[in-house]
BALUMKE-124452 format. One record per residue (C-alpha): residue number from 1; z, x, y; chain. Coordinates in steps of 0.5 Angstrom, whole numbers. Last residue first. Layout:
BEGIN
{NUM, {Z, X, Y}, "A"}
...
This chain:
BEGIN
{176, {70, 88, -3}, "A"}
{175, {65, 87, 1}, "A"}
{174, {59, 86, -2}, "A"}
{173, {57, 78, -1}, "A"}
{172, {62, 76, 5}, "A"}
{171, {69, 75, 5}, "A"}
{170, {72, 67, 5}, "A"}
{169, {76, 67, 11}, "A"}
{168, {73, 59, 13}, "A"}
{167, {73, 57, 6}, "A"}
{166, {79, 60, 4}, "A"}
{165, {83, 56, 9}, "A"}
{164, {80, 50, 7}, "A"}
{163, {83, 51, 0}, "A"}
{162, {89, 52, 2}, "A"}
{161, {89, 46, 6}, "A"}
{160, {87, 42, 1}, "A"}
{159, {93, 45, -4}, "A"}
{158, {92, 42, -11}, "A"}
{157, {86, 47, -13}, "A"}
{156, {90, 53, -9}, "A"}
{155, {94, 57, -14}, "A"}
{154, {96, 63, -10}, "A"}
{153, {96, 70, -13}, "A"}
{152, {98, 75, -8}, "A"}
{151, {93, 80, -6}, "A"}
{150, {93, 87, -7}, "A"}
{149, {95, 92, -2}, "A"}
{148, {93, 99, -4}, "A"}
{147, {96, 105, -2}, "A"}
{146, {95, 110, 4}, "A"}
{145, {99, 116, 4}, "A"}
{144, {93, 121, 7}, "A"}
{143, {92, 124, 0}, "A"}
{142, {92, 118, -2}, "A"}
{141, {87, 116, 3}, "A"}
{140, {83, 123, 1}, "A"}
{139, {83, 122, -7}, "A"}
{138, {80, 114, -5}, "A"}
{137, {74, 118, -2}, "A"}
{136, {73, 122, -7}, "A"}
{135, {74, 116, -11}, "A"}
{134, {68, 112, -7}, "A"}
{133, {64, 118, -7}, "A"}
{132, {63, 123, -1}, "A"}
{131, {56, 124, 3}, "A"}
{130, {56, 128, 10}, "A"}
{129, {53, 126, 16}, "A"}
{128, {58, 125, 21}, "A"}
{127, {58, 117, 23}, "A"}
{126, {53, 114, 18}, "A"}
{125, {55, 118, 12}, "A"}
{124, {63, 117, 14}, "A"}
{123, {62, 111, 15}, "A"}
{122, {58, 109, 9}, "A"}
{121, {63, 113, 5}, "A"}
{120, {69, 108, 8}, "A"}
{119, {66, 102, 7}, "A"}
{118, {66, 104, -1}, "A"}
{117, {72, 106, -1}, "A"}
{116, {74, 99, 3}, "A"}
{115, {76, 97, 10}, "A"}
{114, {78, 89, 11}, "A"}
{113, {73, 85, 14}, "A"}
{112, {67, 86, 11}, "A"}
{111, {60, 85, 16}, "A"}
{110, {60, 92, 18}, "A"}
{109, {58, 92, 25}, "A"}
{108, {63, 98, 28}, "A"}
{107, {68, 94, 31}, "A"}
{106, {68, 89, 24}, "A"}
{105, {70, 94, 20}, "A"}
{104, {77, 94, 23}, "A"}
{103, {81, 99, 28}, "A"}
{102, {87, 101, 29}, "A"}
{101, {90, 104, 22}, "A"}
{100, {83, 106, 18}, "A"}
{99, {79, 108, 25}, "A"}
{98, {85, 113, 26}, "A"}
{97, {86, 116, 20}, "A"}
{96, {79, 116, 20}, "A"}
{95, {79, 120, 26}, "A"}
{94, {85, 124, 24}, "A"}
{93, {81, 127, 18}, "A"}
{92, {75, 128, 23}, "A"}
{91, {79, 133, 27}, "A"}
{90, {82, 137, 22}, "A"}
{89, {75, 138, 19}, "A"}
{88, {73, 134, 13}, "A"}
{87, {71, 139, 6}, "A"}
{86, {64, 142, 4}, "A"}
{85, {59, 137, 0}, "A"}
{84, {60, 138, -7}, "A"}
{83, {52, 139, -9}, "A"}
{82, {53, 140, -16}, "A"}
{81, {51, 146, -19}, "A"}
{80, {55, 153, -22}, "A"}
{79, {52, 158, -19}, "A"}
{78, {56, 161, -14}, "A"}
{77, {53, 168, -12}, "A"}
{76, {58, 174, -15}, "A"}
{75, {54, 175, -21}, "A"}
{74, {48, 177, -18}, "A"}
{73, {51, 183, -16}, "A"}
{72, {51, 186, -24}, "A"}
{71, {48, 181, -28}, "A"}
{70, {52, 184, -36}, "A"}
{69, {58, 187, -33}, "A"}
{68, {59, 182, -27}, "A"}
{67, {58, 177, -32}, "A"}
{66, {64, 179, -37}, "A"}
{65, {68, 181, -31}, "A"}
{64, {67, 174, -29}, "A"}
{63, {68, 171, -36}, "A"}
{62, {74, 175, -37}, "A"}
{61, {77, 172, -30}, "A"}
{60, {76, 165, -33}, "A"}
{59, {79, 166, -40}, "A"}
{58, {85, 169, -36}, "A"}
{57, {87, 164, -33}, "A"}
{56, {86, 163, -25}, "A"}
{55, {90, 163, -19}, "A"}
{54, {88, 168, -17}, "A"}
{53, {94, 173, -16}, "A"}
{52, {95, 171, -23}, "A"}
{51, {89, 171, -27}, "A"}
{50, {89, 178, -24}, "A"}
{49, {96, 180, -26}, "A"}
{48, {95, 177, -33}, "A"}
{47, {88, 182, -33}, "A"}
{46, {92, 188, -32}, "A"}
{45, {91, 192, -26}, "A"}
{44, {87, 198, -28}, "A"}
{43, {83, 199, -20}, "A"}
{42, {76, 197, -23}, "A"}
{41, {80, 190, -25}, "A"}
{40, {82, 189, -18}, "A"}
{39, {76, 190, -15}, "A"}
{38, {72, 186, -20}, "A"}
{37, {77, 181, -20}, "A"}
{36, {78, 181, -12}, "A"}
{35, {70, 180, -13}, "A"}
{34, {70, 174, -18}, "A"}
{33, {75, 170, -13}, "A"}
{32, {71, 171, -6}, "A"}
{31, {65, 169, -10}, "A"}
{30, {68, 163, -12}, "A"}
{29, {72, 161, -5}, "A"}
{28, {64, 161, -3}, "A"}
{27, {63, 163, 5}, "A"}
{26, {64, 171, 3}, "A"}
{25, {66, 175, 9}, "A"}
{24, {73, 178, 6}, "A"}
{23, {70, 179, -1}, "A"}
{22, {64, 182, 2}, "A"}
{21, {68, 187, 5}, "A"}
{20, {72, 188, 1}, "A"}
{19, {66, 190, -6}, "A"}
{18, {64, 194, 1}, "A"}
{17, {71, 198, 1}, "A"}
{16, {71, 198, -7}, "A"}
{15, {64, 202, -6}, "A"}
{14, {58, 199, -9}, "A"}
{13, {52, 203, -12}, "A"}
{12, {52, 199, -18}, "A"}
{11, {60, 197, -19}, "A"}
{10, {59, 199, -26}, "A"}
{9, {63, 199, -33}, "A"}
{8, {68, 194, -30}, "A"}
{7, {73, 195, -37}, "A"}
{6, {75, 190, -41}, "A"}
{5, {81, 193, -45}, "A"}
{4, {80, 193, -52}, "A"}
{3, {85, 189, -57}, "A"}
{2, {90, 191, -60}, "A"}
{1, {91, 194, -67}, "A"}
């Protein structure tokens, strides 16, 4: 003997073209997600077919259909924390792309000379106002096909001139 079917008990006095539309204009992919479950899941579609269409498995769709039973409307509203801050436009990516390619820290008074994770999450604060780790960051310049570059390892001690050089290039306190 299978198991019950999960049923969407009540749609609490909503009809499937107002579950549509709330879907069609929600700001969260989230809500969007469980309200495409729920509709679909009131209409008999299976639960693989569900987790499919959605991207999702079939434990997540199971606990949206178990929320939306048990806290109706409520369940719709994305409560799971975190402050992730919303994704860069299109515009401000190529605005990166560009300062990382033709301009150095230096032109926006940043002591460093060589862009760094960490020096690309300040200007990204300073300039447009939203916060990013250091590794969301390094995701996004992967993303961008950026790679880092490490340094060739000299000994220098027997070499003056090397050692001069260094002095006079050395790389100030925090920047890395």
């Amino acid at each position: 003997m299978g198991r019950k079917m999960l049923e969407v008990k009540s749609l609490y006095e909503l009809t499937i073209d107002d579950l549509n539309l709330i879907a069609s204009n929600a700001n969260s992919n989230y809500t969007s997600d469980v309200v495409k479950a729920i509709i679909m899941r009131y209409n008999d579609v299976p639960m693989q077919v569900i987790a499919n269409t959605l991207g999702k498995c079939r434990a997540t769709v199971i606990s949206y259909i178990n929320a939306w039973n048990k806290l109706g409307v409520a369940s719709i509203v994305d409560q799971r924390g975190g402050s992730v801050p919303d994704a860069l436009t299109d515009d401000i990516v190529e605005d990166i792309r560009d300062v990382i390619t033709t301009k150095k820290p230096s032109d926006f008074d940043y002591e460093c000379n060589k862009w760094s994770c960490a020096l690309l999450t300040r200007y990204i604060e300073e300039n447009y106002g939203k916060k990013y780790s250091d590794e969301w960051v390094r995701l996004l310049l992967k993303k961008l096909g950026f790679t880092y570059k490490r340094g060739v390892f000299k000994p220098s001690l027997a070499n003056p001139e090397l050692q001069e050089s260094f002095k006079k290039n050395g790389y100030p306190i925090g920047c890395y």
